[in-house]
C-alpha positions as CSV (number, residue, x, y, z in Angstrom):
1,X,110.5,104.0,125.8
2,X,109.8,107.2,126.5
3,X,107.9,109.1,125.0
4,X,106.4,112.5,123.8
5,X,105.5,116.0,123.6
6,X,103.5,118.2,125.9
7,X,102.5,121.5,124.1
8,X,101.5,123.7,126.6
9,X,99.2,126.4,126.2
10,X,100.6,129.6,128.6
11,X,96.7,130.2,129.7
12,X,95.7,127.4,131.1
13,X,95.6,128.7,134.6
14,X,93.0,130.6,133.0
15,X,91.2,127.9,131.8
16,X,90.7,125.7,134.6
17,X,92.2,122.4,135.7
18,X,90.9,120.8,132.7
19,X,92.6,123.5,130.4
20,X,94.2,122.6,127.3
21,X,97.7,122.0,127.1
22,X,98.1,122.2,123.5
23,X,99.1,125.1,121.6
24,X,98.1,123.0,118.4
25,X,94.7,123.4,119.4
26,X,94.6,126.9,120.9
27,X,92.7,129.2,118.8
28,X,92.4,127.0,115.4
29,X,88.6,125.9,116.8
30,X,85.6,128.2,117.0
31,X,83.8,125.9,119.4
32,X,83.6,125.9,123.4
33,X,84.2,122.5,124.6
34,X,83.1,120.8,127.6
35,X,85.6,120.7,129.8
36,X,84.6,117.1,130.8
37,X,84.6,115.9,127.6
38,X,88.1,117.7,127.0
39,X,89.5,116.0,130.1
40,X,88.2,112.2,128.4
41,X,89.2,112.9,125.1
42,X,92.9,113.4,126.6
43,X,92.4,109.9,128.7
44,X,91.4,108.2,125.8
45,X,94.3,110.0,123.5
46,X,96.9,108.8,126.7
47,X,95.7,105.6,126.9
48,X,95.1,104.7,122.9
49,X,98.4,106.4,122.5
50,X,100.3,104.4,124.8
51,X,99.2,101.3,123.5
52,X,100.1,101.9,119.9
53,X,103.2,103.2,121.1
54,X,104.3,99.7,123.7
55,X,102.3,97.8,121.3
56,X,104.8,98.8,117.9
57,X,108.2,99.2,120.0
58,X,107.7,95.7,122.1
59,X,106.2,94.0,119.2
60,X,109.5,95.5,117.7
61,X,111.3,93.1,120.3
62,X,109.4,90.0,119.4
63,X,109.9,90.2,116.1
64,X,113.4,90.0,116.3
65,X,113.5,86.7,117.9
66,X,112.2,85.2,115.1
67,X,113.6,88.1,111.8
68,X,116.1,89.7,113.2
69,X,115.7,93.3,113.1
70,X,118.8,94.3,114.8
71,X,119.0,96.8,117.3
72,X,118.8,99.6,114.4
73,X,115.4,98.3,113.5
74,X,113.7,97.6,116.9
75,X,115.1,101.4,117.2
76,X,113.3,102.4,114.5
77,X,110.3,100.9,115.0
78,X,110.1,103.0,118.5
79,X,111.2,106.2,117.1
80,X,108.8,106.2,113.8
81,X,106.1,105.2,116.2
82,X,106.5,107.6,118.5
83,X,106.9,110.2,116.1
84,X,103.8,109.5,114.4
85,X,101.9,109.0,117.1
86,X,102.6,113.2,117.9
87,X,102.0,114.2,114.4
88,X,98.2,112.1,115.6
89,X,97.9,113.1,119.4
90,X,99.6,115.9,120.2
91,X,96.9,118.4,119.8
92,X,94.4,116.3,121.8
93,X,96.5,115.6,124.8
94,X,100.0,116.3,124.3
95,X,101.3,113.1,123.8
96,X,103.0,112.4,126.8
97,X,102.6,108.6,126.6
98,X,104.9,108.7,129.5
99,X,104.7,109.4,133.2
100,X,108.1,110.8,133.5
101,X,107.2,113.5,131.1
102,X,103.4,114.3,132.9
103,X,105.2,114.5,136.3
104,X,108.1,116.6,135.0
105,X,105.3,119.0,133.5
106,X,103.5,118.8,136.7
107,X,106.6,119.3,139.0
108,X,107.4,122.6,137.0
109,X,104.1,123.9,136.9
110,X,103.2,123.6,133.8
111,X,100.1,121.0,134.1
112,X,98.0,121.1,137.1
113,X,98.8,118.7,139.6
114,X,95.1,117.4,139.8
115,X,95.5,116.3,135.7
116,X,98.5,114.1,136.5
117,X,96.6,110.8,137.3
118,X,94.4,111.8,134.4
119,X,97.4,111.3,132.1
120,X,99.2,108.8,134.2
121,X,96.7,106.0,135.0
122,X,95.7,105.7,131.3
123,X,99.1,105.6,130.1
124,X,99.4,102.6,132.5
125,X,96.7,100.7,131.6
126,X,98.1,101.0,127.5
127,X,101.0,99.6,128.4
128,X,99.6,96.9,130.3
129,X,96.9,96.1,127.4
130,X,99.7,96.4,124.8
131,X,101.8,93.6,126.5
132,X,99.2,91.6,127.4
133,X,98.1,92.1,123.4
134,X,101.3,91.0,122.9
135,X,101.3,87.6,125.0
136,X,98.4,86.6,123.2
137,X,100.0,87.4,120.1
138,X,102.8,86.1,120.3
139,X,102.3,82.6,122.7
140,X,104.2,80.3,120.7
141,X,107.6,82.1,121.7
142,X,106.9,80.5,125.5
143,X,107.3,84.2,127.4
144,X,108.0,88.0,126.5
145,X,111.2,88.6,128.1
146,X,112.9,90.4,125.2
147,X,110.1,93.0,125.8
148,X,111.5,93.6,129.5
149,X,113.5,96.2,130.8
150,X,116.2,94.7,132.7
151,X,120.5,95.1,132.9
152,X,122.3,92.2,134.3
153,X,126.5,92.2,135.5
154,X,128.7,93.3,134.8
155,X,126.3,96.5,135.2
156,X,125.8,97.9,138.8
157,X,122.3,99.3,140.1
158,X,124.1,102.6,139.9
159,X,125.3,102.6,136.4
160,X,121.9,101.4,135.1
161,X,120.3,104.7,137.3
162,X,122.7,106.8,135.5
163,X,122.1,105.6,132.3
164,X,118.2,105.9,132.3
165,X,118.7,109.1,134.2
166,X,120.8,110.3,131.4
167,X,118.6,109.3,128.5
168,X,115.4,110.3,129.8
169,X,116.9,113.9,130.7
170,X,118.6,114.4,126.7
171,X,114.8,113.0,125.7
172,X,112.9,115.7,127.5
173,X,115.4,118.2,127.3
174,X,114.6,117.8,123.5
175,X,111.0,117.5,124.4
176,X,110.9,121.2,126.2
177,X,112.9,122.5,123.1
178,X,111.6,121.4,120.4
179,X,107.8,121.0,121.3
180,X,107.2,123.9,124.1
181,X,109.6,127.1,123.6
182,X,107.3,129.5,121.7
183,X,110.3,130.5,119.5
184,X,111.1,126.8,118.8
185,X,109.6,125.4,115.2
186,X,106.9,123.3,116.5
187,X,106.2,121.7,113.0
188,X,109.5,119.6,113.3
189,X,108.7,118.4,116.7
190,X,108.0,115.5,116.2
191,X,111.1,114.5,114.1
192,X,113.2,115.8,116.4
193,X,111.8,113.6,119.6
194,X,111.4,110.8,117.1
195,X,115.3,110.9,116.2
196,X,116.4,111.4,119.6
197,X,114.4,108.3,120.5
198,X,116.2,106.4,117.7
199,X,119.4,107.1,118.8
200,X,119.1,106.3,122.5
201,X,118.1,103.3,122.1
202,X,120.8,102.6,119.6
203,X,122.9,103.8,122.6
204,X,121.3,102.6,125.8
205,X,119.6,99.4,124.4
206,X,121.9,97.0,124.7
207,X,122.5,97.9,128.3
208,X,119.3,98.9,130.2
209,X,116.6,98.8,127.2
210,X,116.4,102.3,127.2
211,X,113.6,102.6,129.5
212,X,113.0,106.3,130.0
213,X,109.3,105.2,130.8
214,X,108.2,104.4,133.8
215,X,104.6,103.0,131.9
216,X,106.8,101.3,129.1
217,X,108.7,99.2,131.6
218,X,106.0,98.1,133.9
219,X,103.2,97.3,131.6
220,X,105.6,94.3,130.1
221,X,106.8,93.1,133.9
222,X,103.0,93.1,135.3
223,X,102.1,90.4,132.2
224,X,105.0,89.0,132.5
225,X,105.4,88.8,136.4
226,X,108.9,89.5,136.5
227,X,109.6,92.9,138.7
228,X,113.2,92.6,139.3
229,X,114.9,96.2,139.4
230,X,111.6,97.8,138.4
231,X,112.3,100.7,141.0
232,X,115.5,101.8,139.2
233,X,113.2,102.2,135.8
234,X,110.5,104.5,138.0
235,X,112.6,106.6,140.0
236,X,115.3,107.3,137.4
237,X,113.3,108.5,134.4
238,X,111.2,111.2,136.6
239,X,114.4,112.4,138.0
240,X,115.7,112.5,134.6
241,X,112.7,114.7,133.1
242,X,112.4,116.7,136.2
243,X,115.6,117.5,136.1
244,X,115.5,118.0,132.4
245,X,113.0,120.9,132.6
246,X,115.1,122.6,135.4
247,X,117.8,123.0,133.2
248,X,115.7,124.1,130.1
249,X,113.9,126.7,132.3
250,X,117.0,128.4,132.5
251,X,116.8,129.1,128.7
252,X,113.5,130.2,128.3
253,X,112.8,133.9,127.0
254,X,111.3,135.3,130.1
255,X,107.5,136.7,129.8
256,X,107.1,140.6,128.9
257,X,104.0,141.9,131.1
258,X,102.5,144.3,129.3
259,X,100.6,147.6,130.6
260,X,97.4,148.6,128.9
């Protein structure tokens, strides 16, 4: 699933390429950090992030073979979390917990391309050490197919590429609204990502899993060994947020440069 909000602080190319990207943060602290210890405390915020995240919405999965949570309550179980886990991260990292959503940021400029496998490699190796948490937990069931991605006939390659092309782009189009237009309320972020989630996966569930998360659907098929159409649930989702913050660009307020 996809995940998150980048705040990002309209400095940063002042600050380095270990700036903060979260306006949370920006001016409530009195301290100067490190810039090295900024840039782990986002890894460990991506990667600790991205593992509660996998861990909760799979586990979501899992449960249901055995309670039967419905589709309404495995999509609850990765909306809540991933709203929460905002509310927790978001001024330490962002809370991408989603490579789709670093590279989008990335692709428009808004987060150095040097910080993108600072986000992305962490986010990763959550996924993978959620699933693989998750096999252990959860051995009796035999395997952890219900916590793969997959689509099977009668839908085409193309139709499952449209549908987690089409999800990811109303998630981040949310995401760019909600969490980084200054005149947006950023309190109710995280409610708003968190209830789009919900509803997507209510939606596209059933038919793809509702991906949007490049990291969320290749942790599960590395533990599992099954890779089958893993390239549509890479390449759709970062052309989905990419194209997502194109089209939200197009809204912003433009920038007033003031004379002194």
């Amino acid at each position: 699933m996809a995940s998150i909000t980048s705040i990002i602080s309209t400095n940063s190319s002042k600050n380095g390429i270990f700036a903060d990207f979260s306006s949370i943060e920006e001016g409530k602290h009195g301290t100067i950090q490190s810039p090295f210890l900024s840039a782990f405390q986002k890894i460990i915020a991506e990667l600790v992030g991205t593992y509660i995240f996998i861990f909760v919405g799979c586990g979501s999965a899992l449960v249901d073979r055995e309670r039967t949570l419905t589709i309404v309550g495995i999509a609850l179980a990765w909306g809540l979390s991933l709203m929460a886990l905002i509310y927790t991260l978001s001024h330490v990292s962002g809370a991408h917990f989603n490579p789709a959503v670093t590279i989008a940021f990335a692709a428009a400029r808004k987060l150095p391309l040097m910080q993108v496998p600072m986000y992305v490699l962490p986010q990763f190796l959550g996924s993978t050490l959620a699933s693989l948490t998750l096999r252990v937990l959860f051995n009796h069931q035999g395997d952890i197919l219900p916590m793969l991605t997959q689509y099977k006939s009668p839908v085409t390659d193309f139709e499952a590429i449209f549908w987690e092309f089409l999800m990811t782009l109303i998630l981040m189009f949310v995401i760019c609204g909600a969490a980084t237009d200054d005149r947006a309320t950023k309190g109710v972020a995280g409610v708003a990502i968190g209830v789009t989630l919900v509803f997507e996966v209510l939606i596209a569930g059933p038919i793809t899993g509702a991906s949007m998360n490049p990291a969320r659907s290749l942790g599960p098929a590395i533990v599992s060994g099954v890779y089958k159409n893993q390239w549509v649930f890479v390449i759709a989702p970062i052309l989905g947020a990419m194209t997502a913050t194109g089209i939200y660009g197009l809204l912003r307020q433009p920038k007033q440069n003031t004379k002194i």
